[in-house]
One Martini backbone bead per residue (centre of mass of N, CA, C, O) as a GRO file, in nm:
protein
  374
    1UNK     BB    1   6.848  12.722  11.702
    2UNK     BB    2   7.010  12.981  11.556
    3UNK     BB    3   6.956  13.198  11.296
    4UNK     BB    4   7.197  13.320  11.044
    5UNK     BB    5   7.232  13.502  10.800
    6UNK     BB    6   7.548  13.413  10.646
    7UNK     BB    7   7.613  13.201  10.864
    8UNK     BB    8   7.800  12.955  11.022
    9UNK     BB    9   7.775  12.680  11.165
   10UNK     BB   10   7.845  12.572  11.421
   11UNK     BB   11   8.102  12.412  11.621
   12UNK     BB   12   8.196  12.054  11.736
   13UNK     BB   13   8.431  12.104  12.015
   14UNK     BB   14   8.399  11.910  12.210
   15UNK     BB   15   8.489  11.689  12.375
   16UNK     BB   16   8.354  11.445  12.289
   17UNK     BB   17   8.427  11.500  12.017
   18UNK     BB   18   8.746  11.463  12.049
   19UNK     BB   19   8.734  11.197  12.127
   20UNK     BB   20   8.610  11.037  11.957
   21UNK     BB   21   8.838  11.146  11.720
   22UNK     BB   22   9.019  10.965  11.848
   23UNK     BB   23   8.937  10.708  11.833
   24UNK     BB   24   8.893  10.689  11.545
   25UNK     BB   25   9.201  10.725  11.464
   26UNK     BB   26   9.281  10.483  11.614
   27UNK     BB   27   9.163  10.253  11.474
   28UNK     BB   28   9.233  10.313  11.226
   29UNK     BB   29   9.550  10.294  11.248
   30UNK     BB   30   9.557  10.015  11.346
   31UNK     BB   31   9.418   9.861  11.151
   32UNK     BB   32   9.602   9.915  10.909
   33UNK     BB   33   9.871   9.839  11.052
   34UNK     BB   34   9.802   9.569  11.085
   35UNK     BB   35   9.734   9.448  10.818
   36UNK     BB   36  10.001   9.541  10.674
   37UNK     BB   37  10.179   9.362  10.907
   38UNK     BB   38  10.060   9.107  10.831
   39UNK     BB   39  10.142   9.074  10.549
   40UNK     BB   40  10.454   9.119  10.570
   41UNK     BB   41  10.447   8.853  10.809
   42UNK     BB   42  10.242   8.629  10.777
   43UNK     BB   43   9.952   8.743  10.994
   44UNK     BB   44   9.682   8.677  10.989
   45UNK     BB   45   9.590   8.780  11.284
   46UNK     BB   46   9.644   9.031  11.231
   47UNK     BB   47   9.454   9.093  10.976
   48UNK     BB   48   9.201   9.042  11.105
   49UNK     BB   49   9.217   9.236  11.281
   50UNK     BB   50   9.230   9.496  11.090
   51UNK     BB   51   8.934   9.412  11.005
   52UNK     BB   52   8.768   9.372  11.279
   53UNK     BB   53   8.787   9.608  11.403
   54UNK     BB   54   8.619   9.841  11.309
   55UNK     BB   55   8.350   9.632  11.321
   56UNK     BB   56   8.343   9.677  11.627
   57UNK     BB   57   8.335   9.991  11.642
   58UNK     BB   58   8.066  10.018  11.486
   59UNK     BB   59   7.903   9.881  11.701
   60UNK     BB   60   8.005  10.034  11.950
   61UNK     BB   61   7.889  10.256  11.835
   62UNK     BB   62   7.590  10.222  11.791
   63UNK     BB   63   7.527  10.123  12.085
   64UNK     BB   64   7.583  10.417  12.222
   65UNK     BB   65   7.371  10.570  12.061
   66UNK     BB   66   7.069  10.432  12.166
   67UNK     BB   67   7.003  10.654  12.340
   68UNK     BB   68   6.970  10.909  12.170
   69UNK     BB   69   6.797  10.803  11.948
   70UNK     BB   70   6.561  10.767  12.164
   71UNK     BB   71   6.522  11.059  12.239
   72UNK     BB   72   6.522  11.189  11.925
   73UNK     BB   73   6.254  11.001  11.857
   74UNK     BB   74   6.034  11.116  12.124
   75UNK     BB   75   6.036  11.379  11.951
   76UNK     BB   76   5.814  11.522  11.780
   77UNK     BB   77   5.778  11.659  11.475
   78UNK     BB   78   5.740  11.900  11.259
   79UNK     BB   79   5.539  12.070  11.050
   80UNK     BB   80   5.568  12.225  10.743
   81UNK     BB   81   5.572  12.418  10.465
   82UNK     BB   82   5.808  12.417  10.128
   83UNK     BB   83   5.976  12.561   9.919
   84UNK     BB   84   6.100  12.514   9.604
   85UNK     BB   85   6.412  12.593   9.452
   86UNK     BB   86   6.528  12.338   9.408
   87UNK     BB   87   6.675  12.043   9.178
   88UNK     BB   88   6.904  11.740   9.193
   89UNK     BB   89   7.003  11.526   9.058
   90UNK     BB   90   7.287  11.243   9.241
   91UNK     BB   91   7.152  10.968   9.181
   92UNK     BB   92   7.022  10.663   9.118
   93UNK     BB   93   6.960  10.533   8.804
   94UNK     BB   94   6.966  10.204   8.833
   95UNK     BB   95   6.709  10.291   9.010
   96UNK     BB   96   6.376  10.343   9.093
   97UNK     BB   97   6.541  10.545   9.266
   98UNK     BB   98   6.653  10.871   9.332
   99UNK     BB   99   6.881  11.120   9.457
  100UNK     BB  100   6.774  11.410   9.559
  101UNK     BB  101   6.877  11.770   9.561
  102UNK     BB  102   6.728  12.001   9.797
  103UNK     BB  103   6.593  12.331   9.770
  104UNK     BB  104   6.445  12.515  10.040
  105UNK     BB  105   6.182  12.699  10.227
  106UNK     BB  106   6.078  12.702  10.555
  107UNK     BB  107   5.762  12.707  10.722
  108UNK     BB  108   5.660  12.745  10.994
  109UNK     BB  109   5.403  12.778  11.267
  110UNK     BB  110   5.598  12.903  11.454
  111UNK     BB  111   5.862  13.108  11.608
  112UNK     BB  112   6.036  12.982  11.342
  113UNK     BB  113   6.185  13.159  11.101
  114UNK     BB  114   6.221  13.125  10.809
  115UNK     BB  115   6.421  12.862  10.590
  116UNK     BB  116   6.713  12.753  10.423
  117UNK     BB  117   6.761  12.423  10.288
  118UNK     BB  118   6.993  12.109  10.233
  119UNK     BB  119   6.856  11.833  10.083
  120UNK     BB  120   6.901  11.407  10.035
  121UNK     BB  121   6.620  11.218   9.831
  122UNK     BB  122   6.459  11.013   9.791
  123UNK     BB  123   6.284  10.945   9.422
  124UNK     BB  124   6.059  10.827   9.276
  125UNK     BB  125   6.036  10.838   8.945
  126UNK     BB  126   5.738  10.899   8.908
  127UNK     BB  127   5.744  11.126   9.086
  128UNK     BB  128   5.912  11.377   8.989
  129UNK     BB  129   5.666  11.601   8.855
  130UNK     BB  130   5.586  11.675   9.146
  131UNK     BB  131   5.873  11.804   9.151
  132UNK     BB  132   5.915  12.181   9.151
  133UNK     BB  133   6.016  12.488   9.115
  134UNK     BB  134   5.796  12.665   9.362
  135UNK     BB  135   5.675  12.430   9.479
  136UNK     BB  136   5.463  12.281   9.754
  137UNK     BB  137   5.542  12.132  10.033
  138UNK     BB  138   5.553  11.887  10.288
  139UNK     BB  139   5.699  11.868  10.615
  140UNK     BB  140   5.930  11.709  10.832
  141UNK     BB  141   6.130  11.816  11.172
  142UNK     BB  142   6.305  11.788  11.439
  143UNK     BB  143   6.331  12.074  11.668
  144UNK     BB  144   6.633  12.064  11.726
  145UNK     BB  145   6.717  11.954  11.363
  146UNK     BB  146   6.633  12.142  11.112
  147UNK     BB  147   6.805  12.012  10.871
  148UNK     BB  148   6.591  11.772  10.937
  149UNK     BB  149   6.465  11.744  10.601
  150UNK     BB  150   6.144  11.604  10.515
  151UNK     BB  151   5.951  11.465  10.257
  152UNK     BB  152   5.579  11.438  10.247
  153UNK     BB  153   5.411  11.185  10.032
  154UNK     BB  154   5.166  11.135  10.259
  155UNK     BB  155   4.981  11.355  10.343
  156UNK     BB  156   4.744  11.479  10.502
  157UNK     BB  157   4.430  11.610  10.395
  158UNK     BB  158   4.513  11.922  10.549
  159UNK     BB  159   4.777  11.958  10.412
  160UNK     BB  160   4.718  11.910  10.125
  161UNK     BB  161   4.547  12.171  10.108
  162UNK     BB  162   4.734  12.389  10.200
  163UNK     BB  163   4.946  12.347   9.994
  164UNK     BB  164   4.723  12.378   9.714
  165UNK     BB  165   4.676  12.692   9.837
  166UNK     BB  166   4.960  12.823   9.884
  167UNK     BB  167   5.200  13.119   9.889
  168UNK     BB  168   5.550  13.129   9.907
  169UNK     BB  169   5.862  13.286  10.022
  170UNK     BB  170   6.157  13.298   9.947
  171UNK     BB  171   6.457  13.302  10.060
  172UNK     BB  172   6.706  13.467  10.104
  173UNK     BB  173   7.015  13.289   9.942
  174UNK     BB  174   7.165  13.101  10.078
  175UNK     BB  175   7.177  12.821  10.271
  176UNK     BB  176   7.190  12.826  10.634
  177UNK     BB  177   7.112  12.553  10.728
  178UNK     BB  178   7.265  12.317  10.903
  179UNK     BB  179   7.496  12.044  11.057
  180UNK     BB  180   7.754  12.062  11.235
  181UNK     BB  181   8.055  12.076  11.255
  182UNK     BB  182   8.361  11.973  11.363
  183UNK     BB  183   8.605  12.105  11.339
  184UNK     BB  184   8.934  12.130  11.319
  185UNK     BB  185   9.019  11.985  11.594
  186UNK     BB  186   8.905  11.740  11.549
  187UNK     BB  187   9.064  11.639  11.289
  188UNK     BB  188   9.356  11.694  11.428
  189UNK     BB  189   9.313  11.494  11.625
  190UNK     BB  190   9.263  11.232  11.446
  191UNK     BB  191   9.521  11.254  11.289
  192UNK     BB  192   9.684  11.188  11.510
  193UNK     BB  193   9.577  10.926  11.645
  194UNK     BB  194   9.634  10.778  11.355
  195UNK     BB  195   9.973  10.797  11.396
  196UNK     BB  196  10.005  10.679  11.675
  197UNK     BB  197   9.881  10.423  11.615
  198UNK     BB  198  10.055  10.314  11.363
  199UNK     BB  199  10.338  10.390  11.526
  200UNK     BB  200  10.282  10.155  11.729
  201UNK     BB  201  10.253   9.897  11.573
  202UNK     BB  202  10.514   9.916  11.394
  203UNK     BB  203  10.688   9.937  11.700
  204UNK     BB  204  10.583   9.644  11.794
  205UNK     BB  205  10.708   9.484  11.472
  206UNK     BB  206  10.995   9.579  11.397
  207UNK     BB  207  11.131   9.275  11.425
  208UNK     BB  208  11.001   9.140  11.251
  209UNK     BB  209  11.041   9.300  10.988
  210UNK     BB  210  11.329   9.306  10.963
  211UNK     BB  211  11.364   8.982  10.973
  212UNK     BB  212  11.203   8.958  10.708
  213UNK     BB  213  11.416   9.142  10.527
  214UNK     BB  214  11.673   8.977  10.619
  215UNK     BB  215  11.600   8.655  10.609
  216UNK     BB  216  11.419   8.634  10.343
  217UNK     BB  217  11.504   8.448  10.056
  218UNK     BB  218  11.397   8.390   9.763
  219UNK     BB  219  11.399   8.128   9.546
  220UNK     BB  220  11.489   8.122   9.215
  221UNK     BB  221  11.198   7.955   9.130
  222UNK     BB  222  11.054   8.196   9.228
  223UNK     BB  223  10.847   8.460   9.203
  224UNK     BB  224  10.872   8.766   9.156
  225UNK     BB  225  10.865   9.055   9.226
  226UNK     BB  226  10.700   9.347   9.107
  227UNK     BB  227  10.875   9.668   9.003
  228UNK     BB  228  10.787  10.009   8.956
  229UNK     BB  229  10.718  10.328   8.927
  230UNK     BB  230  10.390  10.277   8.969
  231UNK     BB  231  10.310   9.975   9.155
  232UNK     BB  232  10.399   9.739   9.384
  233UNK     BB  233  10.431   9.413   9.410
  234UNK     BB  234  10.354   9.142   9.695
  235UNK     BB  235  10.393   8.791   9.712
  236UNK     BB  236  10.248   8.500   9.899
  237UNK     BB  237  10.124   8.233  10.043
  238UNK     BB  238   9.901   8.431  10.199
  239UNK     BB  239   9.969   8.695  10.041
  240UNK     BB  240   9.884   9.065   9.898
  241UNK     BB  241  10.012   9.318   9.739
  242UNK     BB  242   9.899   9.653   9.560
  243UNK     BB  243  10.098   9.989   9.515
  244UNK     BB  244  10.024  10.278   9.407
  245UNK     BB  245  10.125  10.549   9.242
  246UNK     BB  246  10.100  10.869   9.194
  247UNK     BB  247   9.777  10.945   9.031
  248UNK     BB  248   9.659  10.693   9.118
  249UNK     BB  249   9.357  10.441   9.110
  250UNK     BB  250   9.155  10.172   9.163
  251UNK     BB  251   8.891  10.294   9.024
  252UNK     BB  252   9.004  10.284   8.735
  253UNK     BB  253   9.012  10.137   8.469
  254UNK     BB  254   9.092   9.813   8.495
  255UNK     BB  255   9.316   9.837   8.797
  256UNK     BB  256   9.206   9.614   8.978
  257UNK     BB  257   9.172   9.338   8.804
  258UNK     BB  258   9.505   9.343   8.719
  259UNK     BB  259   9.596   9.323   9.041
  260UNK     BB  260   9.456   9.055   9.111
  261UNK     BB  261   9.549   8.887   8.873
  262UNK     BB  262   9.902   8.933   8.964
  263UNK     BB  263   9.830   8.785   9.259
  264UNK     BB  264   9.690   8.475   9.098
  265UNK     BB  265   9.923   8.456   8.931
  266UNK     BB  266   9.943   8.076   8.938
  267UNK     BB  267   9.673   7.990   9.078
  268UNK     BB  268   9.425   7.800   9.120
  269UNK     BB  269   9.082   7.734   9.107
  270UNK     BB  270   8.989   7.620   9.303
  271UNK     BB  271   8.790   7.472   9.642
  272UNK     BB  272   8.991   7.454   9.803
  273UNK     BB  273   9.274   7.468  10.006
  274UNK     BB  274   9.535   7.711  10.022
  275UNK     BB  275   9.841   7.873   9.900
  276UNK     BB  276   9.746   7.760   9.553
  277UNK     BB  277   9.383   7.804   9.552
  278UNK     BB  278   9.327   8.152   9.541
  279UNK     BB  279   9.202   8.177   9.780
  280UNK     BB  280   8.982   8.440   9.988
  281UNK     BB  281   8.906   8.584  10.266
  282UNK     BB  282   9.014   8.891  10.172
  283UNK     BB  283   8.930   9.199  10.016
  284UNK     BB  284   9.117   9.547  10.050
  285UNK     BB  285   9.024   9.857   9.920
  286UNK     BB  286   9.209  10.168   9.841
  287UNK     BB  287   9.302  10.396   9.617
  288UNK     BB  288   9.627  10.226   9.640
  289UNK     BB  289   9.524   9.972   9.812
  290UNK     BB  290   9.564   9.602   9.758
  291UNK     BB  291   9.451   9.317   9.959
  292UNK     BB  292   9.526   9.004  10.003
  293UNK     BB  293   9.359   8.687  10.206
  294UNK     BB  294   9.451   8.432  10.184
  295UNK     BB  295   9.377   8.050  10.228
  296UNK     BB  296   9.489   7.851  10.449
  297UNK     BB  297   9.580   7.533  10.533
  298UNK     BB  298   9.281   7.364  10.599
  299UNK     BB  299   9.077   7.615  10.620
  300UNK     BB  300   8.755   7.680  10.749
  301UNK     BB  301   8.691   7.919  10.628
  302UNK     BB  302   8.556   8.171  10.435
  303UNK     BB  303   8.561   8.166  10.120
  304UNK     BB  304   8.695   8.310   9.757
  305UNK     BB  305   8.728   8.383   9.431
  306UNK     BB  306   8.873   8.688   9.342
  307UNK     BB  307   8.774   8.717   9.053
  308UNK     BB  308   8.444   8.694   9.108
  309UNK     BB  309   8.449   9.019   9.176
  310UNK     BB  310   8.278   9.290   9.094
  311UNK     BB  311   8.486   9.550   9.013
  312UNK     BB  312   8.321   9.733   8.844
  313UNK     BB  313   8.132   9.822   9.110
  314UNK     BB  314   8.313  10.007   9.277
  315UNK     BB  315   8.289  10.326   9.150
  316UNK     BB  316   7.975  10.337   9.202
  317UNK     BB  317   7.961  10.275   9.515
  318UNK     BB  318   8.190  10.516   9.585
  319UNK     BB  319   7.966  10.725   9.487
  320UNK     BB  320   7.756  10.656   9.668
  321UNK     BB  321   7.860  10.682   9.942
  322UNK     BB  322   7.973  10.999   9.882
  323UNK     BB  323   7.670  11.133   9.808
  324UNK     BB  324   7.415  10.948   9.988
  325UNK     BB  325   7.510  10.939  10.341
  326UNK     BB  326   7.585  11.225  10.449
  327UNK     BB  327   7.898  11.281  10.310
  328UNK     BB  328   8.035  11.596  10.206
  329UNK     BB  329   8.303  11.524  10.305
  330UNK     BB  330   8.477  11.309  10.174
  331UNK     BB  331   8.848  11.137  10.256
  332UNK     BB  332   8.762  10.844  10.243
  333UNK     BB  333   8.803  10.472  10.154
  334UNK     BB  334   8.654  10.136  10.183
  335UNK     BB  335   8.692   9.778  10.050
  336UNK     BB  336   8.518   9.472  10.189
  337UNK     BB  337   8.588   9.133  10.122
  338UNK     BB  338   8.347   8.865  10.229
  339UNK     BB  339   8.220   8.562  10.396
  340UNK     BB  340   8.135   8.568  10.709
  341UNK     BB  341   7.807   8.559  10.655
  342UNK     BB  342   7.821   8.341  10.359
  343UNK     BB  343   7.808   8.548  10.187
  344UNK     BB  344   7.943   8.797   9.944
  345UNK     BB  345   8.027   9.067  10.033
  346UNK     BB  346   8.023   9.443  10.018
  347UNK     BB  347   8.203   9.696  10.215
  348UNK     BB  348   8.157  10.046  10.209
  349UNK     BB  349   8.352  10.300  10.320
  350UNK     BB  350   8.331  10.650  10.486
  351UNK     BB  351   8.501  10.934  10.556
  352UNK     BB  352   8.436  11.249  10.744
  353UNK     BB  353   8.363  11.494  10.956
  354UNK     BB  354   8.035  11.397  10.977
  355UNK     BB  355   8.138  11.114  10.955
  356UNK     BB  356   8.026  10.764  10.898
  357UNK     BB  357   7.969  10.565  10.669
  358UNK     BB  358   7.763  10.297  10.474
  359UNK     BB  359   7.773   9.998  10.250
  360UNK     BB  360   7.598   9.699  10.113
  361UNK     BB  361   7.685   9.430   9.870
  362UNK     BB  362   7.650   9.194   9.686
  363UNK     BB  363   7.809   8.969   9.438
  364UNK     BB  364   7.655   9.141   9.248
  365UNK     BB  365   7.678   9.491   9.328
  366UNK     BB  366   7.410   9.541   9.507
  367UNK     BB  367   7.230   9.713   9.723
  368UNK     BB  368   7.118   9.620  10.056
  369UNK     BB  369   7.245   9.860  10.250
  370UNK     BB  370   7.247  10.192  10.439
  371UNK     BB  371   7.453  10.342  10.627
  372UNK     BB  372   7.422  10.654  10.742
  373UNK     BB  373   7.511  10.969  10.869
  374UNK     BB  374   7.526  11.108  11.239
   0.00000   0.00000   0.00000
């Protein structure tokens, strides 16, 4: 790619990209609504289909990948030393590694004259104070994708001799190169695509809705629903959701926890399954919208007890996937809890212009996996 200082870096209006963009908010826009009117219709197979449909596409969104990354596997990287202007941890204090934000000045040795980038690599703690501004370090980046710049904590014999004796001058200015954004087209086509996805489900299930809000009408001796001005539950034999209003979030502390407990109180904490033994298939929580698919009678699915979740650790995990997944600009957050792998999961998905991340956490909210954005 061509280096121009002082200006941004191309953006990436493709068809290609156009498509994929329409794709990816069909899918949200489908799934988020086929779950909310699977739970107001009390139709788990629709519940289910929205939690599932994200799975199938992230599966075959890496699937389709595999051909790609295999050629840019092919391409051996280049190597080259890099002086550090700056450094900042940006999280994973609570592990062995920390995330740190690098700003280096890459000098190659080839055509490519130096350049200015900032990346976030993970870096343990005990290795910290080999890294300070001003000191060189060597470095690895596929000469196709300048930005991803890599540092070798063990490089070459020969490497580490030239790095201990370098001495380079800092490019001026803030960091020039980055990965190509994609785009405002590419933005504005996912939002058409999220909207009319959303309002396709919601006009094909409208007569459920109709008929579900004007015919069922709950007995005197039944629990009502609570509604105020903050929050809205709505509680029934399947399901739960708990809607936050403006300027809340379920982030905040302790407002999660509570939203759970409102959701599950008066049913039993059984091990049996049905619709008062309070397990649940699924958990799902969003900025202000919170999900639970009780495990109806009978049901041989994994369940799960919903107070069991350790929803202290979403706040952090949720942070964690925001900063160090490699979405700079991320705009939504989803959390997925449930058992069908066998043990219960805890799956943070992030979007932003940059593409899709997400992280997985076991029952105690540590992390075990992280799919960084590609």
């Amino acid at each position: 790619m061509t280096i121009t200082k002082g200006t941004s870096p191309p953006t990436r209006n493709t068809p290609v990209a156009l498509a994929r963009g329409m794709l990816t908010g069909g899918v949200i826009g489908a799934s988020l609504a086929a779950f909310v009117v699977g739970c107001v219709i009390e139709s788990v197979p629709l519940c289910v289909t929205g939690v599932g449909l994200p799975a199938v596409y992230g599966l075959l969104f890496f699937l389709a990948g595999v051909p790609r990354r295999a050629r840019e596997a092919a391409i051996p990287p280049r190597t080259a030393l890099a002086q550090i202007a700056s450094l900042e941890a940006v999280g994973g204090e609570a592990t062995s590694d920390v995330a740190v934000r690098f700003d280096v000045t890459v000098a190659p040795d080839d055509e490519v004259p130096a350049y200015r980038v900032q990346f976030t690599q993970h870096i343990n703690l005990a290795d910290l104070p080999d890294y300070r501004p001003g000191g060189v370090v060597v470095v690895q980046y596929p000469p196709d994708r300048l930005w991803r710049v890599r540092i070798l904590k063990r490089p070459t014999p020969e490497w580490e001799e030239r790095a201990a004796g370098a001495r380079l001058d800092s490019a001026p200015g803030p960091a020039v190169v980055s990965e190509p954004s994609a785009g405002c087209a590419v933005g504005l086509v996912t939002l058409l695509a999220l909207l009319l996805a959303a309002a396709a489900v919601i006009l094909q299930f409208r007569a459920d809705l109709v008929d579900k809000e004007t015919s069922v009408q709950p007995p005197s001796s039944a629990e009502p629903s609570v509604s105020s001005t903050s929050s809205t539950t709505v509680v029934s034999s399947a399901s739960g959701t708990v809607a936050l209003g403006p300027g809340q979030s379920f982030l905040d502390k302790g407002e999660l926890r509570r939203a759970v407990d409102s959701l599950t109180k008066g049913k039993s904490k059984g091990t049996g399954t049905g619709p008062d033994t309070g397990q649940a298939l699924t958990v799902v929580v969003q900025e202000r919208l919170l999900s639970v698919v009780f495990a109806p009678t009978g049901s041989q699915a994994p369940h799960f007890d919903p107070s069991s979740v350790p929803y202290e650790r979403f706040p952090a995990l949720v942070e964690e996937a925001r900063s160090s997944l490699g979405v700079r600009s991320p705009q939504t957050w989803q959390i997925t809890t449930d058992r069908l792998t066998g043990t219960l999961t805890i799956r943070v998905g992030v979007t932003g212009s940059e593409g899709a991340a997400s992280l997985e956490a076991n029952g105690k909210g540590e992390v075990v996996r992280r799919t960084p954005a590609r």
